[in-house]
N, C-alpha and C positions, 0 to 999 in steps of 0.2 A: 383560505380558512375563514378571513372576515367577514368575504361575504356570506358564507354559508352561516355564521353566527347570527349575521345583521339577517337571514331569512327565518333562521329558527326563533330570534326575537321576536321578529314582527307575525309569522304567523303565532305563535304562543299566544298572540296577544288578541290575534283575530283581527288584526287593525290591518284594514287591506292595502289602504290607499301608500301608507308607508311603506308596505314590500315592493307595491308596483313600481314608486318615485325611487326605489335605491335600487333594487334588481334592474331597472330601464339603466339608470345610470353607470352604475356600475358598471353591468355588462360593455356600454358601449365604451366607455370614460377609460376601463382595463389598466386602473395603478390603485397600488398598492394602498397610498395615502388615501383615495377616497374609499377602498374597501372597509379602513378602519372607520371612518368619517363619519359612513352607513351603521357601522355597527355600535358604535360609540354615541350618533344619536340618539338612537332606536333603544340600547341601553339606559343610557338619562332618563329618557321619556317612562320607561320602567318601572325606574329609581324615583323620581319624584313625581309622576301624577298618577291618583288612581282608578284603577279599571275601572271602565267605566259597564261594564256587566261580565255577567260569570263565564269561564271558560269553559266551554260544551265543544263537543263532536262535530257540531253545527253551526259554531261559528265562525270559517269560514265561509260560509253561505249567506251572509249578513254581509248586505252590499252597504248603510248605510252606516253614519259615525254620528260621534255625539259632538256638540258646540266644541268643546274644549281639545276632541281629536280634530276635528277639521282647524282651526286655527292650527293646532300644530303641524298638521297637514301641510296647508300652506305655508310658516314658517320654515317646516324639513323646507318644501320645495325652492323657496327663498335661496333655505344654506346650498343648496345643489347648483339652484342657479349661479351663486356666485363664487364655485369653485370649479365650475364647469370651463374647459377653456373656449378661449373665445371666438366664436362665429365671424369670419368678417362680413362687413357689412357688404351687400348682393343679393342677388335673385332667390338664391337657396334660404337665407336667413329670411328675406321679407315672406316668401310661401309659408315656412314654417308659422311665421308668427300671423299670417292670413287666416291662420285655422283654430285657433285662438276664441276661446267664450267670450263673445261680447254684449248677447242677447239673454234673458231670463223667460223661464214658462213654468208654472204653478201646474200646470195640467197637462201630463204626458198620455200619450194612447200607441201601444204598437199598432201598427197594421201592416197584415201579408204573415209569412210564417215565423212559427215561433224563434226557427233558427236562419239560416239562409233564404234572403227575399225576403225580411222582415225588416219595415222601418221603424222608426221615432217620429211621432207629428205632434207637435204643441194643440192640443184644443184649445188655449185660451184665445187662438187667432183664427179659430176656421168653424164659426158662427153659422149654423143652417140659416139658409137663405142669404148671408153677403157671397159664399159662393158656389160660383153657377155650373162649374163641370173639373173636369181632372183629368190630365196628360199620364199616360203611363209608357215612355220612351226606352224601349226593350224590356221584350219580355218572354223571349225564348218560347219555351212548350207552357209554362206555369206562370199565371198571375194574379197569383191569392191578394195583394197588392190591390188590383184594379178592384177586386169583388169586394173586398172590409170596406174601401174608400167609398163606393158605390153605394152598399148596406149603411155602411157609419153616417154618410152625410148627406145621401139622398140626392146625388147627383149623378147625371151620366160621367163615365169615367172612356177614351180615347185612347186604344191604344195603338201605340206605332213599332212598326217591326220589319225590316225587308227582308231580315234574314230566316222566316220561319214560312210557312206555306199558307197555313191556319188559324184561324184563332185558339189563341192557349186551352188547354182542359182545363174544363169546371167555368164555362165562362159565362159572367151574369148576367143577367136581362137586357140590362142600360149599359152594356159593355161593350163598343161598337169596333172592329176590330179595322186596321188600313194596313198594307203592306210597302209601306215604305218608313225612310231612315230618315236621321237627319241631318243635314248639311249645315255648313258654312255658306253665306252668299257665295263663293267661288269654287264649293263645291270641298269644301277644307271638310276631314272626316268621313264624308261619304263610301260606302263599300261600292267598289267596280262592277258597273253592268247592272245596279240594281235601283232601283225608283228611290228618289230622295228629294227632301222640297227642306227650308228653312222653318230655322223657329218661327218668325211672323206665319210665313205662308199656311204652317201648320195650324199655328192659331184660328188663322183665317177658315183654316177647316172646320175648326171645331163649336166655331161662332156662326157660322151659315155666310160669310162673308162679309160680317158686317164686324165693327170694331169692339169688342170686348168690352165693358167698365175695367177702370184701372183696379189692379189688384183683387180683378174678383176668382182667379182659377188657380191650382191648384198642380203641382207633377211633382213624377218620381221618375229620375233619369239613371239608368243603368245600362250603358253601352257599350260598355267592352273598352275605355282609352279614345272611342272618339269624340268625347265631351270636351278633350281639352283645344284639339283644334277648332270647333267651333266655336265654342265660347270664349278662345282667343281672337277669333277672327269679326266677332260682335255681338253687343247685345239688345240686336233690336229684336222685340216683343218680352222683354222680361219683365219690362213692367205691366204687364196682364196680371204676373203670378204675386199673389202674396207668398206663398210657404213654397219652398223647394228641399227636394231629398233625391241626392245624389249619393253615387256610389263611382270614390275617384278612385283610377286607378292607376298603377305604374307609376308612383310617387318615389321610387328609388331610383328612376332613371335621369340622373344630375342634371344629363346636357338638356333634359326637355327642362328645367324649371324655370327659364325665362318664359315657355310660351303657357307652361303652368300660374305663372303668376299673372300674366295677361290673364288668362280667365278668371283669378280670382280680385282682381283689379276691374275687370267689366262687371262681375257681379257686386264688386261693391259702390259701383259708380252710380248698379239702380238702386240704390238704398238695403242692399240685401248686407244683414249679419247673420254670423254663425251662432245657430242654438244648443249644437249640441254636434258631437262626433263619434263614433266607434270604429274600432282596426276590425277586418273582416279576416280571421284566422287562418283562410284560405291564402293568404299572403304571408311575406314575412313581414321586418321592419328595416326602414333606412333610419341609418344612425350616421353623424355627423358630429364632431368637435362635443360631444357631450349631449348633444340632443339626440330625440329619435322623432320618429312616425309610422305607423301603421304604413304600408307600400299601398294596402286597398283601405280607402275610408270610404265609411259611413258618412254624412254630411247633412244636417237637417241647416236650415238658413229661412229667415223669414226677414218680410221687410217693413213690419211693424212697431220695430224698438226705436226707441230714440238712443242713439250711440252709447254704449258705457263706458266711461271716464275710466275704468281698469277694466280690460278683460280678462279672462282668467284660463287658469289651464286646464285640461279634460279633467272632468269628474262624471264618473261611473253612475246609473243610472240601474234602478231594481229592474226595468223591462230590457235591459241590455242584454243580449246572451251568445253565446261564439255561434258562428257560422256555422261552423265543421263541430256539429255536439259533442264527436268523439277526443277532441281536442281542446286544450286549456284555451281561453281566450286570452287574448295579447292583453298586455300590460298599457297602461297608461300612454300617451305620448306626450312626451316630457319638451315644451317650446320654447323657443328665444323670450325673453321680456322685450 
């Protein structure tokens, strides 16, 4: 019953960010005491601060809040975090909190489709002319992806696939298509029986054999699960890339999150933070001692911030939108401090 009041509060209110951080919670947390916790916040906040605009039919569709929601935003998030039980400290807690906002970008651009196969890329870091081409690392039959990148930045864009025969429909000019995967040095990830070379080596393709400027290219890797053995197994040529946009998957399966955190440990060793995340609705969520996550993330990571002193937890995004259209988009994912 409380939860369902702490929902009808919070959408009344059209304040999104609050239904997401107590509906995540709740659900996973399942007593009593934080059902009222949720609802009794979400109440106060009611009670004593005022709306902050009118209530329409349409505002649920109003992704963003005003100064005095988002502090309370992050305040709710605070009281959750410190009723939440506690995580012990290990592989599963350090991954969770790997995925964590650490980076900031004034200038967002989708590109690829509105819904599934559509990313998040910061412009304030990908400057026509500092870089010089783009990795599109699976891409099944369709790679609206490769073609925006191409169009947007004026660059040739490479894509890699051993699982397809052809290059995807609708494929652009400067779109140059290879039919091979990618591997691990020892061959970690690679599909059986089918051509596959390494991150460097691939580089190597895409540069005419010669060595890249540091941080001048650019990729978007969606493989299917085998991102994490590689990028557990190394991360040599990541410093080529400034911007990376991954799509992780199979984040609920526990016993991998040692070699899960390896790859999120190799990427931060070349200087990459996380810019931003979204859950792809096509999955569900793992939930853990009070936390959750998207099973399939979004993952936008660049390696031009200087570290931040707090990172912060997911905040929703106007160009964000569910994978699966016909389906609500996941909620928040609610992280360790």
């Amino acid at each position: 019953f409380s939860r369902t009041v702490s929902r009808l509060i919070c959408c009344s209110r059209g304040w999104r960010t609050s239904f997401q951080l107590c509906d995540t919670f709740c659900s996973s947390a399942m007593t009593h005491q934080v059902f009222f916790l949720c609802a009794f916040l979400d109440l106060r906040l009611i009670l004593t601060e005022r709306p902050s605009r009118d209530i329409s039919s349409s505002s649920l569709e109003i992704n963003h809040v005003t100064e005095e929601g988002l502090v309370e935003s992050i305040r709710l998030d605070d009281e959750l975090q410190r009723v939440a039980s506690t995580l012990p400290e290990g592989p599963t807690k350090s991954l969770l909190q790997s995925f964590k906002i650490c980076a900031s970008c004034n200038n967002w651009k989708r590109f690829g489709s509105p819904h599934d196969g559509g990313y998040l890329m910061c412009m304030d870091r990908l400057k026509k002319g500092h870089t010089t081409a783009a990795l599109s690392l699976g891409v099944n039959d369709d790679d609206q992806w490769a073609a925006d990148v191409q169009r947007g930045l004026s660059v040739p864009v490479h894509q890699f696939d051993c699982t397809v025969s052809e290059a995807p429909i609708g494929q652009c000019r400067e779109c140059h298509f290879h039919r091979i995967c990618l591997a691990g040095p020892n061959g970690e990830g690679a599909p059986l029986g089918k051509s596959s070379a390494t991150l460097a080596e691939i580089v190597g393709m895409v540069s005419g054999g010669k060595q890249p400027d540091r941080r001048s290219l650019v990729m978007k890797m969606d493989i299917s699960g085998a991102e994490w053995p590689v990028l557990a197994a190394s991360h040599e040529g990541l410093d080529t890339f400034n911007q990376l946009v991954f799509e992780f998957h199979s984040l609920d399966r526990e016993q991998k999150h040692p070699e899960y955190l390896m790859a999120m440990q190799n990427l931060a060793s070349d200087g990459f933070q996380v810019l931003h995340i979204h859950g792809n609705n096509w999955g569900g969520v793992y939930s853990k001692d009070g936390y959750s996550i998207p099973s399939v993330l979004e993952v936008t990571l660049t390696s031009e911030d200087e570290p931040s002193p707090a990172c912060q937890q997911q905040r929703r995004l106007d160009l964000d939108a569910a994978n699966n259209r016909n389906n609500a988009d996941l909620a928040n994912a609610v992280l360790p401090p």
